[in-house]
C-alpha positions as CSV (number, residue, x, y, z in Angstrom):
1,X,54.2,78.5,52.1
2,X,56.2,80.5,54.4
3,X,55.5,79.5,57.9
4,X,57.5,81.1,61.2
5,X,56.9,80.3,64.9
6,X,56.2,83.6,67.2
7,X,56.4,83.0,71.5
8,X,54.6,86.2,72.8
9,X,56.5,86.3,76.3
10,X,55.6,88.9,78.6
11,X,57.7,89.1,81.9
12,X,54.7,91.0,84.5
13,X,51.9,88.0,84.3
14,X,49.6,88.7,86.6
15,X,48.8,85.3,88.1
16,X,52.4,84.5,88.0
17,X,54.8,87.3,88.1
18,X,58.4,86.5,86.4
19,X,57.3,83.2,85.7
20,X,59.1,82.6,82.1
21,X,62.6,83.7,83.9
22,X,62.2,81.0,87.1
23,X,64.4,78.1,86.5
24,X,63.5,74.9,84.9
25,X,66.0,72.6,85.2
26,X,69.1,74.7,84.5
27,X,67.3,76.9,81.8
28,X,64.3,79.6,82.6
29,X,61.4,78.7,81.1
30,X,61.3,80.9,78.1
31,X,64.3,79.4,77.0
32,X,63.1,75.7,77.3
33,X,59.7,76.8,75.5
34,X,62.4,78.5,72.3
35,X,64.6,75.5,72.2
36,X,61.7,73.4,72.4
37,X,60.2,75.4,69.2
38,X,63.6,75.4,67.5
39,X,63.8,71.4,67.7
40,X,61.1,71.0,66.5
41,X,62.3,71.9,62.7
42,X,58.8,72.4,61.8
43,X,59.1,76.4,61.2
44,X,61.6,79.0,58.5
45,X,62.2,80.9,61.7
46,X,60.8,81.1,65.6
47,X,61.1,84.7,67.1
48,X,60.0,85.7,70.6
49,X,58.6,88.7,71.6
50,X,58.7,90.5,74.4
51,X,58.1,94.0,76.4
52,X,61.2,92.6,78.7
53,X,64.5,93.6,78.3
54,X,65.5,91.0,81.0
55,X,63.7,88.4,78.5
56,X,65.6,90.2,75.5
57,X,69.1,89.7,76.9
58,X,68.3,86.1,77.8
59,X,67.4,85.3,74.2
60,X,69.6,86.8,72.8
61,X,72.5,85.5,74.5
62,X,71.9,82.1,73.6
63,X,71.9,83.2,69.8
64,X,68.4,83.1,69.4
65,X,65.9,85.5,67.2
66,X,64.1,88.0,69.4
67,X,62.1,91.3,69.3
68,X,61.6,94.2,71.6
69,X,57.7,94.9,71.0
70,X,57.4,98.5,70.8
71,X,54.0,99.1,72.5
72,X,51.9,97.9,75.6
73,X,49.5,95.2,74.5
74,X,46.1,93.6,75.8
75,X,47.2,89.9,74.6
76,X,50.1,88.1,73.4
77,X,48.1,88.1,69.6
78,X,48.5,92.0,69.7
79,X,52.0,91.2,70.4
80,X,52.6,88.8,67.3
81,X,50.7,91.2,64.9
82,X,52.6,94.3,65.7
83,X,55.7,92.2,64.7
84,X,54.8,90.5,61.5
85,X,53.0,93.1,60.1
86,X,56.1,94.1,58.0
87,X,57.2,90.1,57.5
88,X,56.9,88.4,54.2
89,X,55.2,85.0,55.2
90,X,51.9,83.2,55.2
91,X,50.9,81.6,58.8
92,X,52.2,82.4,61.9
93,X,51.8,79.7,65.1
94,X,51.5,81.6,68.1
95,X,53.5,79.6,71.0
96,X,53.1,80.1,74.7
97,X,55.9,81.4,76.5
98,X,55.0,79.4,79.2
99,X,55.1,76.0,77.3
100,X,58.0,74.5,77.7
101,X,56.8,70.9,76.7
102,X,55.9,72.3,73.2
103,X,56.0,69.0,70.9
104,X,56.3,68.6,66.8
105,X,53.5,66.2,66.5
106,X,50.9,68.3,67.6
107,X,52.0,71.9,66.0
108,X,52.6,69.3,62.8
109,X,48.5,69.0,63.0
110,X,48.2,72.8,63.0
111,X,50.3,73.5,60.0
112,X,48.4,70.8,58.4
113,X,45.2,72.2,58.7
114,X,46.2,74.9,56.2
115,X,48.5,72.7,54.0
116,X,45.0,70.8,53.5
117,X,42.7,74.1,52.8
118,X,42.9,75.0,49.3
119,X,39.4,77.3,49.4
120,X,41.1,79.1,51.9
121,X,38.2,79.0,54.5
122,X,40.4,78.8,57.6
123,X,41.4,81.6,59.1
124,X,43.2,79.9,61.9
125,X,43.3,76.7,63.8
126,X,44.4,75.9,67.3
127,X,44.5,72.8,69.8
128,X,41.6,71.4,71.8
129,X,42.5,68.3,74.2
130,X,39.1,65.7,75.5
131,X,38.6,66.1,79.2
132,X,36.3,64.0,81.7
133,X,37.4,65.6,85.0
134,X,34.1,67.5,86.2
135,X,36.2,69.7,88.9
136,X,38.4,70.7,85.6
137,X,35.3,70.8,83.8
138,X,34.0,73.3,85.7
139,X,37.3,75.5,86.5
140,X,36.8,79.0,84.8
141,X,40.5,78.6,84.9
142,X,40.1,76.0,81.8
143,X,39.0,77.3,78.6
144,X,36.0,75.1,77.0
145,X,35.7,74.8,73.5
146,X,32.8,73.6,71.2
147,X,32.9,72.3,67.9
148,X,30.5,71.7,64.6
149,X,30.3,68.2,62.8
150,X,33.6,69.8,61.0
151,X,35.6,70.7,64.2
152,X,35.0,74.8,63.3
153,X,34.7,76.2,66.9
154,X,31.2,77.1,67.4
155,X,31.9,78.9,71.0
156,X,34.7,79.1,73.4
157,X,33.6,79.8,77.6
158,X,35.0,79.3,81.2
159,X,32.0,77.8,81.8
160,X,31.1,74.2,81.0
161,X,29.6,73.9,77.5
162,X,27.4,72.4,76.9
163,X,25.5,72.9,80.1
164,X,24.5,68.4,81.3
165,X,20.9,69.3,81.5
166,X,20.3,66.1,80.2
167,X,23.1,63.6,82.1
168,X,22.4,60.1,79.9
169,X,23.4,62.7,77.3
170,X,26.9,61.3,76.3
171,X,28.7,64.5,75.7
172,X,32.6,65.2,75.4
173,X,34.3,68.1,76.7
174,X,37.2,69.9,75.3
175,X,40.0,72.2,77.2
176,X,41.6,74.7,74.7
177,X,45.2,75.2,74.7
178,X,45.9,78.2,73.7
179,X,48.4,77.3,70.7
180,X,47.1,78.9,67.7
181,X,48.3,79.0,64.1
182,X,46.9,82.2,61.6
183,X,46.7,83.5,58.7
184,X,48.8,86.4,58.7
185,X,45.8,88.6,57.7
186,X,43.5,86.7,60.0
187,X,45.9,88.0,63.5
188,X,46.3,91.2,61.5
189,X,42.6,91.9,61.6
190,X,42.4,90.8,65.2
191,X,44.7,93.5,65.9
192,X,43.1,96.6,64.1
193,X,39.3,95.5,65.0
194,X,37.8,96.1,68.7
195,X,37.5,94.3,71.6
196,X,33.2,93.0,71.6
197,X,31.2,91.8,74.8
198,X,31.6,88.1,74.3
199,X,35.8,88.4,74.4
200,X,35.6,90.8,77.2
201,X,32.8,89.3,79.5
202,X,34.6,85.9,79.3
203,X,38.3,87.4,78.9
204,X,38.9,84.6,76.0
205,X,41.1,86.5,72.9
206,X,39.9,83.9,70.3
207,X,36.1,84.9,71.0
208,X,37.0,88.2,69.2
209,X,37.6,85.9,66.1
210,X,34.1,84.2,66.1
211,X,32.4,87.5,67.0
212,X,33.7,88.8,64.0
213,X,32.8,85.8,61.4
214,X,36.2,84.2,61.3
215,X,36.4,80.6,61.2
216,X,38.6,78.5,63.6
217,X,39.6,75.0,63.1
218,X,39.9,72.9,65.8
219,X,42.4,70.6,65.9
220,X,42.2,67.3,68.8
221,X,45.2,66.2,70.3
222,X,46.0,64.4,73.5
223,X,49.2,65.6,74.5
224,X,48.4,68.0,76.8
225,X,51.7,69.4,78.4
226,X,52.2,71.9,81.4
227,X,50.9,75.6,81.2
228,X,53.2,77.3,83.7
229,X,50.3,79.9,85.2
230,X,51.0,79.0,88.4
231,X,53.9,78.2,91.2
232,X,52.2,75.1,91.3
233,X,52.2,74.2,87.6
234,X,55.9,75.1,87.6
235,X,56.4,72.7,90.2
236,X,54.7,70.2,88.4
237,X,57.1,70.9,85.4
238,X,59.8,70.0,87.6
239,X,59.0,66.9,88.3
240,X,58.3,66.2,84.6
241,X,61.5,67.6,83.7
242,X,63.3,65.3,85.6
């Protein structure tokens, strides 16, 4: 099973312009997040690919593997399809740019999942972390995942699901991360099919595979990292860093 690591990296974010190129401790954060990848020895190769030549020249002049993507995209999947449509390998783990605190245990999980699924029912899996903070509960900002008796992702929504009509209901909540690992067919479908109302109401790519019928494996984890979306978050990362 061929298995490579792609970081999406796109240098206009709109929340956070530039963000993968600020400094984290020495290093932008693009570079953290690739070395990160790279140590974890987990993957045949880890690529990042970007719409940046600014990103480009960084990567490449620390020796690593990186691709100029040759068209504007919606979503860092679009990104990852377009460049390993004409790869020979079998899953593809999409990491975050903007994670530099990417660990081996919990991508380890992921490539599990499919090491594990001889019927071949999974068409990807990605990461899901338990929270119990109600103001991050209820921030559209945090993705909310739920899950069947199996952990297949029934729905994913900014808003808090399952509603608490019924508080002495003991319910747990889950925050995606958006760490994914596919199928290669499974991303390539993504790319050629269109965008539905769910995934563009809620602006949450992975709907696009439920709409569709695919079936996503949720894996828990409770390392939960820094996403850099913010100045604040990068902050944050500093401090951790250190």
């Amino acid at each position: 099973m061929k298995i490579i690591a792609m970081i999406p990296a796109r240098y206009s974010a709109s929340r956070f312009p530039g963000k993968l190129m600020k400094d984290l401790g020495g290093k932008p954060v693009i570079t953290r997040t690739y070395e990160a990848t790279v140590d974890t020895k987990l993957f045949d190769d880890v690529v990042v690919v970007t719409d940046s030549d600014i990103i480009y020249d960084e990567i490449n002049k620390i020796g690593g593997h990186v691709l100029m993507s040759k068209k504007e995209h919606e979503c860092g999947s679009d990104r990852i399809a377009e460049a390993v449509q004409d790869l020979d390998i079998d899953i593809v783990i999409n990491v975050q740019g903007d994670e530099p605190f990417t660990d081996a245990e919990s991508l380890k999980k992921l490539i599990q999942v499919f090491k594990e699924d001889k019927d071949q029912i999974v068409d990807l899996a990605s990461l899901m972390v338990n929270i119990s903070n109600w103001e991050e509960i209820k921030n559209p900002n945090t993705v909310k995942v739920i899950v069947d008796q199996q952990d297949f992702a029934l729905y994913f929504s900014r808003s808090p699901i399952p509603y608490p009509r019924d508080e002495a209901v003991a319910v747990k909540y889950f925050k995606h991360k958006g760490v994914y690992a596919f199928r290669k067919q499974a991303i390539l479908d993504f790319y050629n099919l269109p965008m539905l109302t769910l995934e563009a109401s809620e602006k949450i790519e992975c709907i696009r595979y439920l709409e569709y019928g695919k079936r996503i494996k949720m894996v828990e984890t409770d390392i939960e990292g820094v996403e850099i979306d913010t100045p604040e978050d990068l902050e944050r990362a500093k401090k951790l860093w250190k």
